[in-house]
Every structure is written in C-alpha cells, then in structure tokens.
C-alpha positions in Angstrom: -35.0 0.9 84.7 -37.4 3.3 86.3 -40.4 1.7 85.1 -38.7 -1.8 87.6 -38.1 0.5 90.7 -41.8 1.8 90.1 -43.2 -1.8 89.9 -41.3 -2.8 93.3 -42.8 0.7 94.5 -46.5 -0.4 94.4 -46.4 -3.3 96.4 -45.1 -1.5 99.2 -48.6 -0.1 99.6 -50.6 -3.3 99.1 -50.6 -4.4 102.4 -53.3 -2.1 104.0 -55.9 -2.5 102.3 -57.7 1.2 103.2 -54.1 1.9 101.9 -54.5 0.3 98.8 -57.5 1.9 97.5 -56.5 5.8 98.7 -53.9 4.6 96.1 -55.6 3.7 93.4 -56.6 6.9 92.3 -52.8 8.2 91.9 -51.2 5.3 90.2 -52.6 6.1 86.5 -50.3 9.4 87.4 -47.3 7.6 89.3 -47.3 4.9 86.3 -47.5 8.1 83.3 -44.6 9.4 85.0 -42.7 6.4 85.1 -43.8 5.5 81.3 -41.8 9.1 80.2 -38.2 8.2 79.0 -36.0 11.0 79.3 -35.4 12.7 75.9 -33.1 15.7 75.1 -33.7 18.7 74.0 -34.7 19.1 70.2 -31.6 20.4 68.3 -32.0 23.9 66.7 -32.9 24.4 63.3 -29.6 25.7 61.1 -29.7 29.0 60.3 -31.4 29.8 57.6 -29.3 30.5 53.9 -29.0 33.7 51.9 -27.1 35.3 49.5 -25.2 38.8 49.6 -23.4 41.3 48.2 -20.8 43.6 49.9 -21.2 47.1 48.7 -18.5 49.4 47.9 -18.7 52.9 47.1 -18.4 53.8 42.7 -18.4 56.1 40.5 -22.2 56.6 39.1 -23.0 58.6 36.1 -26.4 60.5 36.9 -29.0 60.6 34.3 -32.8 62.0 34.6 -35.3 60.6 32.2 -38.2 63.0 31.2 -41.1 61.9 29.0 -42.5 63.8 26.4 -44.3 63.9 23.2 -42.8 65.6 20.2 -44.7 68.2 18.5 -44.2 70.3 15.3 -41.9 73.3 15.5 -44.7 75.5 13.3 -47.7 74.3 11.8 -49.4 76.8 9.1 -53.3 76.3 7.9 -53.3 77.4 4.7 -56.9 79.6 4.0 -57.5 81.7 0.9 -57.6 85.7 1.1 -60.3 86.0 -1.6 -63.5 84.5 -3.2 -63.1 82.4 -6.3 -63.0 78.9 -8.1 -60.0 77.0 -7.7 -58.0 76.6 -11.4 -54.7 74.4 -10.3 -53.4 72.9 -7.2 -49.8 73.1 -7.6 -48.0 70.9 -5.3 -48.6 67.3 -4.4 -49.6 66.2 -1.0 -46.9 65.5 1.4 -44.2 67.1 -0.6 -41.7 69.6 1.0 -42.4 73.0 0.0 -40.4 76.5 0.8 -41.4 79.5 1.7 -42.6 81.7 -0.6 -43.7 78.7 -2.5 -47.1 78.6 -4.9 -49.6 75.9 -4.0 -53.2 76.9 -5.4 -54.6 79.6 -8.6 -57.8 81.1 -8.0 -59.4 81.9 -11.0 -57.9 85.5 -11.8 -60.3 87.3 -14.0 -62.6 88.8 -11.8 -59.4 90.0 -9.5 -57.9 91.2 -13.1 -61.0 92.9 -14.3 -61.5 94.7 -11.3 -57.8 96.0 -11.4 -58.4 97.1 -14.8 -61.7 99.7 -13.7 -59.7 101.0 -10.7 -56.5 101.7 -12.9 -59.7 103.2 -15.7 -61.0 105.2 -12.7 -57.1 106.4 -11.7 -56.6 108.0 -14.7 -60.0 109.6 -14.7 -59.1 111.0 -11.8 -55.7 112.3 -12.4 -57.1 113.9 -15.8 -59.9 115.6 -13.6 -57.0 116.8 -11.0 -54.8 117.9 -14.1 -57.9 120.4 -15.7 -58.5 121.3 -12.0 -54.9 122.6 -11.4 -54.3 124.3 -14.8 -57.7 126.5 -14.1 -56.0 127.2 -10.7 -53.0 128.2 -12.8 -54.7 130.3 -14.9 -56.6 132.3 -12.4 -54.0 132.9 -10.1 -52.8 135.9 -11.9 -55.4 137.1 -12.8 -57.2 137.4 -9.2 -54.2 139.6 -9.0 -54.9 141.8 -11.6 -59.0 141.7 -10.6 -59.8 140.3 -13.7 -61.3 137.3 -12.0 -62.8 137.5 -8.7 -62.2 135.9 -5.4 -64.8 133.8 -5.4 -63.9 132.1 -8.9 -60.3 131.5 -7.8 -61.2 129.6 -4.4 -63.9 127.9 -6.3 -60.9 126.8 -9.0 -58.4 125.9 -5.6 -61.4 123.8 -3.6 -62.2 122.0 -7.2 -58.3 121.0 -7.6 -58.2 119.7 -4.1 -60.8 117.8 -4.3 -59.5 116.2 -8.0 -56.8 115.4 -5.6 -58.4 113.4 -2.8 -60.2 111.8 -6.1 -56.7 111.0 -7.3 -55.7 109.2 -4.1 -58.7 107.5 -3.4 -58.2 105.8 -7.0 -54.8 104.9 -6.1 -56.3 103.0 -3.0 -58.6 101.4 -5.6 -55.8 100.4 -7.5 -53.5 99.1 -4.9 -56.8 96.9 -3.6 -57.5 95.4 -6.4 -53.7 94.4 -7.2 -53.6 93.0 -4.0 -57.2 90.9 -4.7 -55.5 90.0 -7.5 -52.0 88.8 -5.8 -54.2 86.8 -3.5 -55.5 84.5 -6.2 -52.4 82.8 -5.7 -52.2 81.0 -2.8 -48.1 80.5 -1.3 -47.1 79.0 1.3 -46.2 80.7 4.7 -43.3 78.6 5.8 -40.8 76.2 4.8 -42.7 72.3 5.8 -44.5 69.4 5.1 -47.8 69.6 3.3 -50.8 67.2 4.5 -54.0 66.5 2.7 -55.6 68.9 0.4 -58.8 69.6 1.2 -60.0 71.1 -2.1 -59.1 70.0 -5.9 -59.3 72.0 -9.1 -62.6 73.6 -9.8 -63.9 73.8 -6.1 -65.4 77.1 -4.8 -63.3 78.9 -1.9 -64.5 82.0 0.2 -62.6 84.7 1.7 -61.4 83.8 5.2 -63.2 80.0 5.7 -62.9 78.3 8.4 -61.8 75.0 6.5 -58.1 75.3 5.7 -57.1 74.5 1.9 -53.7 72.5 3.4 -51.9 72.6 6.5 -48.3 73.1 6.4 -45.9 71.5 9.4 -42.4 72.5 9.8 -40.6 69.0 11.0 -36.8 70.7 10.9 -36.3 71.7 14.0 -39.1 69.6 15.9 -40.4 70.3 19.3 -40.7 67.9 22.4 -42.6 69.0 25.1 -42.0 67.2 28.7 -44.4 67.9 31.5 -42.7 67.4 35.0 -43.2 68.4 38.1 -42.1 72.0 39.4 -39.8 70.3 41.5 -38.1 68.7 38.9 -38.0 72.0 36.9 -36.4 73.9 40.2 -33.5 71.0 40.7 -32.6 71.0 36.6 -32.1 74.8 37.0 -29.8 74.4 40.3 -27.9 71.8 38.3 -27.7 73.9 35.1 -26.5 76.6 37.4 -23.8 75.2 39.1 -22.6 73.4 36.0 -23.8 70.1 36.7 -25.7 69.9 33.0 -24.1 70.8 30.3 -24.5 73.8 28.7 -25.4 74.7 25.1 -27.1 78.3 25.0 -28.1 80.7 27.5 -30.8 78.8 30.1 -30.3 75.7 27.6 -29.4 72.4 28.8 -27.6 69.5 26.0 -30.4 66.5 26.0 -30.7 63.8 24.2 -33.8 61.7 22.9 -34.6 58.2 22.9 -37.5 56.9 20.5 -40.3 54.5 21.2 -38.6 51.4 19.6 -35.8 51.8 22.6 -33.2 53.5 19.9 -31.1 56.6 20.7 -31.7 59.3 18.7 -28.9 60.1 16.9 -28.3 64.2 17.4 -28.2 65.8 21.0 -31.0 68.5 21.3 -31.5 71.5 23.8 -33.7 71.7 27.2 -35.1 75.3 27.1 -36.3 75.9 30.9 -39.0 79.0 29.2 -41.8 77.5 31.0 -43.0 80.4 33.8 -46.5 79.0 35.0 -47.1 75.9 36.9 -50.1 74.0 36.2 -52.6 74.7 40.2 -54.4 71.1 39.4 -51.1 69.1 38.7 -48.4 71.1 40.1 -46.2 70.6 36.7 -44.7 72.6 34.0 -44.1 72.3 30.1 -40.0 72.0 29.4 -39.9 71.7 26.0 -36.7 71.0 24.0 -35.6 71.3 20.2 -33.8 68.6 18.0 -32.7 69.1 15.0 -34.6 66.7 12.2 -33.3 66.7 8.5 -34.6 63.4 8.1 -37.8 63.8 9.1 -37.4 60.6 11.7 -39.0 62.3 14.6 -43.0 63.0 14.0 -45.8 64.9 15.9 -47.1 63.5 18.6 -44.6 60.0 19.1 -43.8 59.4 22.8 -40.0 59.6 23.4 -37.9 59.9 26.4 -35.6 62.6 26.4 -32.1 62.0 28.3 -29.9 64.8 30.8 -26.8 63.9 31.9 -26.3 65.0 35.7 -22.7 64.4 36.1 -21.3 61.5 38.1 -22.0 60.8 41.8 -19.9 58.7 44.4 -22.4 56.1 45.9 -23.5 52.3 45.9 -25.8 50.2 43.9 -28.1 48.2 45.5 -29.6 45.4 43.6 -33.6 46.1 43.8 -33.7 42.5 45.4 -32.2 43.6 48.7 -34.4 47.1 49.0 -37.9 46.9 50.5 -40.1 49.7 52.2 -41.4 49.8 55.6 -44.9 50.6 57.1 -43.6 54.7 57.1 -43.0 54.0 53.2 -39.1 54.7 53.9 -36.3 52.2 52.2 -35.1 49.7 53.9 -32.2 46.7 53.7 -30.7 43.6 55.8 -27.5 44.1 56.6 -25.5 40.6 57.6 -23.0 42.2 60.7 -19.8 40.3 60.9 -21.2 37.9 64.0 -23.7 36.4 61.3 -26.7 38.3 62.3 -29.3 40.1 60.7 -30.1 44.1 61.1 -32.4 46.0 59.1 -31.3 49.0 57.7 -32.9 52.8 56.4 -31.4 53.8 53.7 -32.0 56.7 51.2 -32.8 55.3 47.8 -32.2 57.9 45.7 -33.4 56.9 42.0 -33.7 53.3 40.3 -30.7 53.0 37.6 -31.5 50.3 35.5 -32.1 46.9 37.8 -30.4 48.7 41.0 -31.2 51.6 43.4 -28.9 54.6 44.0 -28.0 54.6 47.5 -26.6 57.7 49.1 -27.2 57.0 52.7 -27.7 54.3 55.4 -24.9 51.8 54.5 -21.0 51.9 54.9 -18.4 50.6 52.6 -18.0 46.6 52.8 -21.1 45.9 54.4 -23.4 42.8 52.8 -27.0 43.0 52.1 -29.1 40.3 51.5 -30.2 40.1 48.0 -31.6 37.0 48.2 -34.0 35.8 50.8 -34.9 38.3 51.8 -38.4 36.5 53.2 -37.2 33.7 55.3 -35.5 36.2 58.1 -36.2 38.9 60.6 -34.2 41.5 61.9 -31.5 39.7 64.9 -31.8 36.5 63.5 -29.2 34.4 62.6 -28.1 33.0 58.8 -25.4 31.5 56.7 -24.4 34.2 54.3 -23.0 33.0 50.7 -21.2 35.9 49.1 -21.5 36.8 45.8 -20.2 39.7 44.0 -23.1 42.3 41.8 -21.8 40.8 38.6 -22.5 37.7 39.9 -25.9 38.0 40.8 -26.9 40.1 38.1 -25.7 37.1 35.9 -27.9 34.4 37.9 -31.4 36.9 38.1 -30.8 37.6 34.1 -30.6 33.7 33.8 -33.1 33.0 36.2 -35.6 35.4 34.3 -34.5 34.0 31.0 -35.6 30.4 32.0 -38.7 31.4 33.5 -39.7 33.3 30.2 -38.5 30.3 28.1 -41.5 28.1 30.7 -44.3 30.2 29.9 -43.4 30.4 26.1 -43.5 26.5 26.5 -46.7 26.5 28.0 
C-alpha cells in the first residue's frame, strides 16, 4: 500500500520540468523508504538453561590429610670392634633377630692368646706384690728394734707399692684383652630386620671400618614423618588443645594412615607435635607420628597419607562445579535469586572434601547455585533454573565421567 501512494506521489512533480530534475536526485531515497515494510521487533532470545542445587546447612566431619614418608623407628650399622678374619656368619639375611643376638665370629685365637699373657703377666705381678709385702712385714719390727735401718724399710714399703700399681696395671691387661676377646663376637644392638651382609666367612674386618658388616632396622614401631607448614603445625596444636583431636598421650594426637594402593591402614597411630624448628627456606616443620607394625606391612620410605579427625563442623557443600575464582583469586558462586536472576557470590571455601568444597561463608540456607552452566551467564542475567538435589547431580557427573572414560578406552 505505501509503495501505490508513493507511485501517485511522483507524478505530482512531473509537471515542471526544472521541477522534475531537482527531483531526480531524491527519489532513489523517497523510493528506499517506500521499499521498507514495517517489521517488528526481533523476539528475545529465552533465557538461557542451568542446573542448581539449593544448599542447606549439614553436619560435616572434618578431616586434614598430611603426607608423609614412613621411615624406620632405629636403624643399627653393625661394625666390628676388633681386627680379625671372619669364621661364621650366623644369621641369614633378612631374618628377625633380637637383641643381644650373635650374628658374626671373629677368629678368636689371637683375642684368646693375648688374654692368656695378660692373665701370665697378673699373676707375675701379684707374686712380685706378695714377696714385696712380706719383706715389708718382716722389717717392720725390726726398724723398731734398730735392727734394720730406715732406709731399708722405706726401700721395702716403695718396692710393695710399686708391686701394687704392677698388680693393677695387669688387671687392666687382663680386663682388655677379655674384652678383645668378647668382641670377636659380633651381636646385634637392637631387636630388627637384618639387610644384606656385606662380608661372608673368611673375609678380613678391621677395627672401626667404615663399611658396616649388616645394618639392622627396627620396623615395630615405624616412623612417618610429615612435613607441613608451621601454620598447619600452630592450628593442629589449637585443635589438640581445645579438644578438637583426639587425644592419646600427652601432646599426642590419634592419626590414622592410608597406604599408597588407597587402603586404610588398619591400626590408628600417634601425631607427636616434638618438632621445635621451622625450616627459614620452606617455612615447614617435621610432625612425625608412630604406628604400631607387627606385620611388617608398612616399609621405609613408602609415601602414605596420614589421617586427623577434626571433629564435625555445621556448613554446606558445594559441588566444585558451581565454585570459580575471581581476578583477586577469592571464591566465588552464582546464586539464582527467587525473581530468576543471576548474582555472583564470595564465598569462603574452606577445604575441598572429596568432589565438593566446604563452605563456611557467603551463602544462606536454601539458596541455589548453579552447578551447571556455569559459562553461558553473567552476573544480572536472566535463566531458567532446573533443580536438582546434590545426590542427584553427583549421580549424573559420576555417570557423565564414566561414559567419557568408556570413549577414550574405545578409541
């Protein structure tokens, strides 16, 4: 209809010719603007869909995870005392062994024959000591009676000292060479595991050599030592303080372990919080902790995690979906309000517990965060919110994850 009435517009101006062609120039423009139909305005897109989960506050149990490396409660490196060839080796590599316990002979005879001359040289001396106090004996009342002079008698006293000091110098002898001769065989310090013998029967060993003949390790009680930052040190001891860990000893917290294949360990250990110098480059301490091992399961230097209870805290779980960090580093969530909008949220994100984080701040009971989605809207932008409960979309991400795994193991 308006491109007619433009038609029976032109005309009007045809007439004139000077009219006409001042005209011309505008009617490419009058015609374009009579060509345009009148559209309406493009609808809106539709808000855009995703999923939430309303938050309510629960009971949490608190646990802190520390890892560590275990390492052996006492380790002994056996060395021999004296010089000699070895005769026996008398335990077999790996074995337990007690305290107390033989493991090598040194050739004895040398250690024996040696005994023999200081034990020869004792009762020399003790004969020379016995003649020495019978002269004083003798002369003693007769210095009295000025039979014997003065001079003899302190000559016979100085001569039975000296026997003496002869008599105890043997006895040194004596006791030496027992020892030397105790020391041929070679026991074992403590109660442990042997390792690798580094010497068989008829190899020569020195006196103090810096190669050890076996190393003993003592598995039952084992160490594990956890470094961790002071920090951490300072909040176990508020906790352990105020009652919050569980106490087994004085300073001693109740831990328990969990080995490298993802099993629990199956007896509960004690934190010792000895550690009294923090580390200048790193800013961390040593806690180290004891576990009972009968078994022998736990061995030097395997990685483990060892466990703390913290007692149980009132606060939500967020699914780690619905958690991002802003420029400033801090937590943040996207809270659906009731009129369908979006607002982004701070929150304090305490620790991760398992797929979820601990929230203690930033969100009220009932409110919904988006889980899913998360990219497709802004803060004050509008979406359609399906409602799902945490049980519910744990379920769909653990099946969602499963059937992506089962993809790439197709491919």
């Amino acid at each position: 209809m308006r491109r007619s009435s433009c038609a029976s517009f032109l005309p009007a101006f045809a007439a004139p010719r000077r009219m006409l062609l001042a005209a011309l120039p505008l009617a490419p423009l009058l015609l374009a603007g009579c060509d345009e139909t009148s559209q309406a305005a493009a609808p809106a897109p539709p808000p855009p869909n995703v999923t939430v989960v309303a938050l309510h506050p629960q009971p949490v149990p608190i646990t802190t995870e520390l890892p560590g490396r275990t390492s052996a409660y006492r380790v002994a490196e056996v060395r021999p005392q004296v010089s000699g060839v070895i005769r026996d080796r008398l335990f077999t590599e790996g074995q337990e062994v007690k305290a107390g316990q033989q493991l090598y002979q040194i050739d004895p005879a040398p250690y024996q024959a040696s005994l023999e001359s200081a034990q020869a040289a004792l009762a020399r001396a003790e004969a020379t000591a016995a003649s020495a106090q019978t002269t004083v004996n003798r002369y003693a009342p007769l210095v009295r009676a000025r039979a014997v002079s003065q001079q003899d008698y302190d000559n016979a006293v100085a001569t039975l000292r000296q026997a003496q000091a002869d008599v105890d110098s043997a006895k040194a002898q004596v006791r030496t060479a027992r020892i030397n001769l105790e020391y041929t065989r070679v026991f074992s310090p403590i109660d442990g595991r042997t390792g690798r013998s580094s010497v068989t029967p008829g190899a020569l060993v020195t006196a103090d050599q810096t190669t050890s003949l076996v190393t003993i390790t003592q598995l039952d009680p084992i160490h594990v030592d956890l470094t961790q930052p002071s920090s951490t040190l300072l909040r176990l001891r508020r906790e352990l303080a105020n009652g919050t860990l569980r106490r087994v000893g004085d300073n001693q917290a109740e831990v328990h372990l969990v080995l490298e294949d993802g099993t629990t360990y199956d007896q509960p250990g004690r934190l010792q919080f000895s550690e009294v110098i923090v580390d200048q480059g790193t800013s961390s301490v040593v806690l180290r902790a004891v576990f009972p091992n009968p078994d022998s399961v736990l061995m030097p230097g395997m990685f483990v995690r060892a466990r703390l209870g913290e007692g149980v805290a009132t606060a939500m779980l967020v699914p780690q979906q619905g958690v991002t960090r802003n420029q400033r580093g801090e937590a943040t969530a996207l809270v659906v309000k009731p009129d369908g909008t979006v607002e982004q949220r701070v929150i304090r994100a305490e620790r991760a517990i398992g797929n979820k984080w601990l929230v203690t701040d930033g969100l009220q009971d009932g409110e919904r965060v988006v889980v899913e989605g998360v990219q497709r809207v802004r803060p004050g932008a509008r979406v359609t919110a399906n409602e799902v409960t945490a049980e519910q979309f744990e379920r769909q991400s653990s099946g969602t994850a499963q059937a992506g795994q089962q993809q790439a193991s197709a491919r």
